[in-house]
C-alpha positions in Angstrom: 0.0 0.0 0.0 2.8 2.4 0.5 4.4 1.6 -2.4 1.4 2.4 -4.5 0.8 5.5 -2.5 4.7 6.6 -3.2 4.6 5.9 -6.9 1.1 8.0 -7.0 3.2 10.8 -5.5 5.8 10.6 -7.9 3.4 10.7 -10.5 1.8 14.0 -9.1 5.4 15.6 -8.6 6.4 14.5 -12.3 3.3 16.0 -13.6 3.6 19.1 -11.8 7.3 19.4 -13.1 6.6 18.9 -16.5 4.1 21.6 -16.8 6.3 24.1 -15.0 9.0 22.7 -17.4 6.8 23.3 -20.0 6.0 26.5 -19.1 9.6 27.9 -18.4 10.9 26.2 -21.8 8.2 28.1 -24.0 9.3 31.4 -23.4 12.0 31.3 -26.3 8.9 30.1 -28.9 6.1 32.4 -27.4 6.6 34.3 -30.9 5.4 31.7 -33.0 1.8 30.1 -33.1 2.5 26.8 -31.4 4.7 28.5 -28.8 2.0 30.4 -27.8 -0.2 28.1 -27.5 1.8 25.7 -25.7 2.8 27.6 -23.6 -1.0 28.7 -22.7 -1.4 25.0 -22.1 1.4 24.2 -19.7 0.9 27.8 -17.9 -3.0 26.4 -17.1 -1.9 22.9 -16.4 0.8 24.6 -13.6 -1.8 26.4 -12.5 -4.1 23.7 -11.9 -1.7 21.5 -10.5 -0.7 24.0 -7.9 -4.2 24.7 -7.4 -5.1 21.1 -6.8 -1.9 20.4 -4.8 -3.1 22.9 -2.4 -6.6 21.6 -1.8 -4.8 17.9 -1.3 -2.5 19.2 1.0 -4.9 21.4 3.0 -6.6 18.6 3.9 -4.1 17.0 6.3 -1.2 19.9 6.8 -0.2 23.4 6.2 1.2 23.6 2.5 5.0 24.4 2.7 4.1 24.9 6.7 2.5 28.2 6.3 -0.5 28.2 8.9 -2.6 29.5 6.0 -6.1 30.0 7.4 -8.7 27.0 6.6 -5.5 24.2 6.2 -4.7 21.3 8.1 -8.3 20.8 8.3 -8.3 17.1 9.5 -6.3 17.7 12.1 -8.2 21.2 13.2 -11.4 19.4 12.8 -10.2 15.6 14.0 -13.2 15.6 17.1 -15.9 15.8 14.7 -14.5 14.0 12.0 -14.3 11.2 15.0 -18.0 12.1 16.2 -19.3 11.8 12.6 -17.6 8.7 11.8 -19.4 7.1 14.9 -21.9 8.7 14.3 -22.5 7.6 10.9 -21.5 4.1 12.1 -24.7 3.7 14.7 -27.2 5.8 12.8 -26.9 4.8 9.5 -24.7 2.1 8.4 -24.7 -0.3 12.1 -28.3 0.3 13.3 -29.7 -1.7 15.8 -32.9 -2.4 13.4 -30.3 -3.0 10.4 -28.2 -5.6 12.4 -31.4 -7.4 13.7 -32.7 -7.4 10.2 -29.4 -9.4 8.9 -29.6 -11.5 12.0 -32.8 -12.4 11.6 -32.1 -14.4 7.8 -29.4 -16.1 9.4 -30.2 -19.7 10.4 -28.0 -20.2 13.4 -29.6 -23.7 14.1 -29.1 -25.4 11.1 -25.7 -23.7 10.8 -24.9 -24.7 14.7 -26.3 -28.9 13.9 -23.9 -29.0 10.6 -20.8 -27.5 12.7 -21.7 -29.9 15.7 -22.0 -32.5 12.7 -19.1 -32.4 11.3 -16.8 -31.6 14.1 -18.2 -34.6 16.2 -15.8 -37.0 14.0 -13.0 -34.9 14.4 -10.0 -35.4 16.2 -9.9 -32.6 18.4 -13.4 -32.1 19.4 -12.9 -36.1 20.7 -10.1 -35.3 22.5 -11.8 -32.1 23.7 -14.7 -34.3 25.1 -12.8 -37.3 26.4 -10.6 -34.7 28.2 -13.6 -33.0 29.7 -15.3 -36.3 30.9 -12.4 -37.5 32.8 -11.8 -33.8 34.4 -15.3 -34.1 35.5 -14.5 -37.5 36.7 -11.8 -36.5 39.1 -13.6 -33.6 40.2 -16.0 -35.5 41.3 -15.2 -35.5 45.7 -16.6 -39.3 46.8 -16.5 -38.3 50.6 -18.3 -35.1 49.4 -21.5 -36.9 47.4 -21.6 -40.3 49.5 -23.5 -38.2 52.4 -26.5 -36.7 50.0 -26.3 -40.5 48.1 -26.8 -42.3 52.1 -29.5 -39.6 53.0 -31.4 -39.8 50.0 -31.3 -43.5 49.5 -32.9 -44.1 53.0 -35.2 -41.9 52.5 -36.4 -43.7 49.6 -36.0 -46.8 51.6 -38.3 -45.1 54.7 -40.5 -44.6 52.4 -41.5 -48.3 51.5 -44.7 -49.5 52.4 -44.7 -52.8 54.1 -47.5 -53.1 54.1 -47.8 -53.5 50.2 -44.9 -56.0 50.0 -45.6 -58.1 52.9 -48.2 -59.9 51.3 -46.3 -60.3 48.0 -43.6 -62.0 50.4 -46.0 -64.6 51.7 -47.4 -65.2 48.7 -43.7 -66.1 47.6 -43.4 -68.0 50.7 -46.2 -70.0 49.7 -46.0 -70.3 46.0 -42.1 -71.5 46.8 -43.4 -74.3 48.9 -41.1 -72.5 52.0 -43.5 -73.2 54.5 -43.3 -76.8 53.7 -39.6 -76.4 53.9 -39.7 -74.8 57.2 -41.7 -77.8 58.5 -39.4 -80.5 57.0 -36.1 -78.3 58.4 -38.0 -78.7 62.0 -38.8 -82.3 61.9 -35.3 -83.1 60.6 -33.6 -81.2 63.5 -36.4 -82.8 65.7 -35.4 -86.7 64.5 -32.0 -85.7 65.0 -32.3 -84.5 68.3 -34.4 -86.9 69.4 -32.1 -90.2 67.9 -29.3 -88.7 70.5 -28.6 -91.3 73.5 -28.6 -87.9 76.3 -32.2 -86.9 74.4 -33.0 -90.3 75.7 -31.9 -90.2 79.3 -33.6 -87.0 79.9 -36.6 -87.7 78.4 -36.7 -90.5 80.6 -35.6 -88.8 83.8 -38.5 -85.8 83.0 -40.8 -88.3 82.9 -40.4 -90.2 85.7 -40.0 -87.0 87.7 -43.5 -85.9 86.3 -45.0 -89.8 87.4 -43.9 -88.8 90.6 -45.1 -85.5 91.1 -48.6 -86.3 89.6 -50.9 -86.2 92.9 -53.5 -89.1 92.8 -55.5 -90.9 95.4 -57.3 -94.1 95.8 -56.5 -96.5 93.2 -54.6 -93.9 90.3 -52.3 -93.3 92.9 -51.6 -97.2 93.4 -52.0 -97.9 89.5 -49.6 -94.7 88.9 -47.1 -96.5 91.5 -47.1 -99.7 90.4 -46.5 -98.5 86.4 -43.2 -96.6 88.2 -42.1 -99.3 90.0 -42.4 -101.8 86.6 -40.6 -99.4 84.0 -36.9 -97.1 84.5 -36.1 -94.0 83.3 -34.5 -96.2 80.6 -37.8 -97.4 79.6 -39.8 -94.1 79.5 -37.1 -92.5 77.5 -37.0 -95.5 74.7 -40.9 -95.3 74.7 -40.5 -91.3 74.4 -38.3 -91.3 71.9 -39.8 -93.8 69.7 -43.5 -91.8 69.9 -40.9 -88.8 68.9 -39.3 -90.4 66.2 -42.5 -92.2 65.1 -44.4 -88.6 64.6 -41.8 -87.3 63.1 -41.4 -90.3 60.2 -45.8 -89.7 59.5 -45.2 -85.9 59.5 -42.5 -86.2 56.8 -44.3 -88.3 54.6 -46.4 -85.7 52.1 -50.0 -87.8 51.9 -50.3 -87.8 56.4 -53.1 -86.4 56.7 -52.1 -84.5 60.1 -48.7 -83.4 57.8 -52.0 -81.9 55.2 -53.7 -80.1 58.8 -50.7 -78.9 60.0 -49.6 -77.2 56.7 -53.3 -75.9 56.2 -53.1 -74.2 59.6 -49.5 -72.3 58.5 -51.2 -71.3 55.3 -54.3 -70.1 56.9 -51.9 -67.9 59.9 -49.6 -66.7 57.0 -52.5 -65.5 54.9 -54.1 -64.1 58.3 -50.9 -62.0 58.5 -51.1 -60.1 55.6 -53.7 -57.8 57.5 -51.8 -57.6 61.0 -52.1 -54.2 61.0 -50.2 -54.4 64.4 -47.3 -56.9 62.5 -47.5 -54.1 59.6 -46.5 -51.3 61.9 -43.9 -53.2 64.1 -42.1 -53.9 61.1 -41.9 -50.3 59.8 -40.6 -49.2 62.9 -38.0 -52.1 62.4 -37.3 -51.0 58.8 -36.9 -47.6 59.6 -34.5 -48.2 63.0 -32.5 -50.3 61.0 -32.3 -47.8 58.1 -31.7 -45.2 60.7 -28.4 -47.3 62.1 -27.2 -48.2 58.7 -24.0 -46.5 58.1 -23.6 -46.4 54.4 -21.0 -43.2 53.9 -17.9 -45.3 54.0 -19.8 -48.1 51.3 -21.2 -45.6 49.3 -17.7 -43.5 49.0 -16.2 -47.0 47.8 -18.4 -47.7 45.2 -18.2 -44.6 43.7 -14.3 -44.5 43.8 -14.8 -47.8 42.1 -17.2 -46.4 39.9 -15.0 -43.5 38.9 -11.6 -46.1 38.2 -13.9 -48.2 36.3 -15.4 -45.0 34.4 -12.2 -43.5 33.4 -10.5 -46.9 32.2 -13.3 -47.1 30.1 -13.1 -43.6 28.3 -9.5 -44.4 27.7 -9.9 -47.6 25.4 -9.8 -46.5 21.5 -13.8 -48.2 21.3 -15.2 -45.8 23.9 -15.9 -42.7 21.6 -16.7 -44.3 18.3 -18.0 -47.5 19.5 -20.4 -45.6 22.4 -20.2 -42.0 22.8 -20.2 -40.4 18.9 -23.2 -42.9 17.9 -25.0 -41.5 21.3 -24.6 -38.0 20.3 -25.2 -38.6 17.0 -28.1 -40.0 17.5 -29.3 -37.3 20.1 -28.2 -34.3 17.8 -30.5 -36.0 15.1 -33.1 -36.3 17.2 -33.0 -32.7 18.4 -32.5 -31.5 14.9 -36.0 -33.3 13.6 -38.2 -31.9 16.7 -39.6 -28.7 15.0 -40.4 -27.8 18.6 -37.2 -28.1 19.9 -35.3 -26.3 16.8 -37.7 -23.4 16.6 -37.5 -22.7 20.3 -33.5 -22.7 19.8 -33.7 -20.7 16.8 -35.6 -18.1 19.3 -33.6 -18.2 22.2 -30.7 -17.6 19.8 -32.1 -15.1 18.2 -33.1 -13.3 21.4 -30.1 -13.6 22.9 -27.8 -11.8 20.0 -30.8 -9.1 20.3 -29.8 -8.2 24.0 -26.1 -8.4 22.9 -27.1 -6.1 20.5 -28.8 -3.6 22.7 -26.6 -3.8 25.5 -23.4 -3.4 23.5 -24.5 -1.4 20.9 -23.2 1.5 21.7 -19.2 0.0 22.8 -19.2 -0.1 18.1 -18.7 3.3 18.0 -16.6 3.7 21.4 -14.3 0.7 20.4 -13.6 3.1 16.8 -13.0 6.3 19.0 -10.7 4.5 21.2 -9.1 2.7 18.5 -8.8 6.5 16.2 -8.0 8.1 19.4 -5.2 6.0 20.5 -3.7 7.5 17.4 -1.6 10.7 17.2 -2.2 12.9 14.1 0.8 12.3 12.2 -0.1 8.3 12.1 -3.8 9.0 11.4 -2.8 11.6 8.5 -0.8 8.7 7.3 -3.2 5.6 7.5 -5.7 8.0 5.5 -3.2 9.3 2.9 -2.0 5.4 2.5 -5.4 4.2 2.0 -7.2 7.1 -0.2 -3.6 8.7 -1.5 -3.7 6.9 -4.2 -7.0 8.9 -5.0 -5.9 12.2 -3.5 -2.7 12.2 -6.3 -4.7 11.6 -9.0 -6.8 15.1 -8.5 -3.5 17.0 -8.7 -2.5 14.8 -11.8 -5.9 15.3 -13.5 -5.6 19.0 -12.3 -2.7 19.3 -14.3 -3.8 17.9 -17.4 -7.1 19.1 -17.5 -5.9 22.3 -17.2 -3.2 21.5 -19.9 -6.0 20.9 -22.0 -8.3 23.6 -20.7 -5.4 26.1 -21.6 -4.8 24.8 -24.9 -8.7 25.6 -25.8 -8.7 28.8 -24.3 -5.6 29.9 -25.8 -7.0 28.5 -29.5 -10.1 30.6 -28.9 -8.5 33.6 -27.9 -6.8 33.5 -31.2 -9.6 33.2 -32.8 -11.6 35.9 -31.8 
């Protein structure tokens, strides 16, 4: 740019120098027609080139350094040359209507879902996410987030019913067959206890001490004496223990009839339980003081800690982003992007929000170009203008030298001719 403005210059000097050449080296010829004439010419193409050299140069500086009244005018008048720019910037090129208007045919959602698009699969948007899940992952405090997982997990637990699921439980008891297992588990600890030699000896010894402490008269009391005197302890025990042993074997076998009673009676207590109202409420208050001493914290911080290790193993094998996480979001951003709802609500709230940008910044346009002109001093400021628009500016003194070449020329051909 400085180039071209130098060679402009130069071009606006030579012109300027060949019409005051011109000029001088006509005075020898001004006798003869074409002297004359010429010399008409380059004295009106001097003259306009000085002319037009002087209304360039007033425009940024004093010509020659004479403080000529109505020179130097940009730097006399830089304030409102400032004010006006900004001005003209905020009020007629950047208004607020005029920058909603273009904002308004933009499609920012359909512009945002290709860019998202197209920079899922790339390299450094996967490395941006993978790094910002696993920083999430260690800031993630365990000791911190255990406390409000415990509280709100026994809440949820407090807030179970037994009510509802008790019966469910006996119905499982019953459809399982347990209460039939609970009565075999009895009888078999029964047989077993009862096949035991010391079993034997002290159901024998209980029940000759209850023989003996039965209180009879008359003839019980001598028929109760006479059965002690004939049989031991050894006795009663075997006879015990083979009544034992004996009930046992019918109980066990599933056609008894008393093993059908017995299990009728269970089912008919279970299914009586189910409406306990008083069973209902002892077990909530069970639930809940056990769920009150439960100390999950130190559990729960574990299994997070695992949970985390376990997390951020995962994100680091080569399958986790293209295998899980890109066909996730994928899929999510397609499904966003084919809910009119969604997209046109979006599209709003974008739009909105570059609105109140707009409003509440509006005004920093034209005091980001006053700062920015202000920061620079005149000399800089003549320069950036002359750089950009000399080009322009030398062109008016080089067309005010040949036009007025040619503008003397005509005159002096019609001065001649009158």
């Amino acid at each position: 740019m400085t180039n071209k403005k130098n060679k402009s210059q130069h071009l606006a000097k030579i012109s300027l120098a060949v019409m005051g050449v011109g000029f001088v080296a006509t005075f020898p010829f001004q006798d003869s027609l074409w002297g004359l004439i010429l010399q008409g010419g380059f004295e009106a193409g001097l003259v306009g080139g000085l002319a037009d050299w002087f209304a360039v140069t007033a425009l940024f500086r004093h010509p020659l350094g004479i403080p000529i009244p109505h020179t130097a005018l940009l730097p006399k008048n830089r304030t409102r040359i400032i004010a006006g720019i900004i001005n003209m910037l905020e009020n007629d090129w950047l208004t607020k209507e005029s920058i909603r208007k273009k904002i308004s045919t933009i499609p920012f959602t359909e512009k945002l879902f290709n860019l998202a698009k197209n920079a899922l699969t790339g390299q450094q948007v996967r490395n941006g996410i993978i790094t910002l899940i696993q920083h999430l992952l260690h800031s993630v405090d365990s000791e911190k987030v255990a406390p409000i997982i415990e509280e709100e997990l026994k809440l949820k637990l407090k807030e179970i019913d037994t009510s509802k699921y008790l019966p469910l439980a006996i119905d499982q008891i019953l459809s399982r067959k347990y209460d039939e297992k609970a009565l075999d588990f009895i009888l078999k600890e029964i047989h077993e206890w009862s096949s035991k030699e010391s079993t034997k000896e002290r159901l024998g010894r209980l029940a000759v001490d209850a023989l003996e402490n039965i209180k009879a008269d008359g003839f019980m009391q001598f028929a109760l004496k006479s059965f002690t005197n004939i049989v031991n302890e050894e006795k009663l025990g075997n006879i015990i223990q083979g009544l034992i042993q004996k009930g046992v074997v019918s109980l066990r076998d599933p056609y008894n009839q008393n093993r059908q009673t017995l299990l009728y009676h269970i089912n008919t207590k279970l299914q009586d339980v189910k409406t306990d109202e008083k069973l209902t409420l002892e077990l909530n208050l069970i639930k809940e003081q056990m769920i009150s001493d439960w100390n999950l914290a130190d559990t729960i911080t574990k299994f997070i800690e695992q949970l985390k290790q376990k997390a951020i193993t995962t994100i680091k094998l080569p399958t986790f982003y293209e295998g899980y996480l890109l066909p996730l979001l994928t899929k999510a951003l397609e499904s966003l992007k084919t809910d009119n709802e969604k997209v046109t609500a979006i599209e709003s709230w974008i739009q909105q929000q570059i609105s109140i940008f707009v409003d509440n910044n509006h005004g920093k346009i034209g005091n980001l170009v006053k700062e920015n002109l202000e920061k620079l001093d005149d000399k800089t400021l003549i320069d950036m203008i002359e750089t950009n628009v000399g080009k322009d500016l030398q062109w008016i003194r080089v067309n005010g030298a040949v036009c007025g070449f040619l503008i003397g020329l005509i005159l002096v051909g019609v001065k001649l001719f009158f």
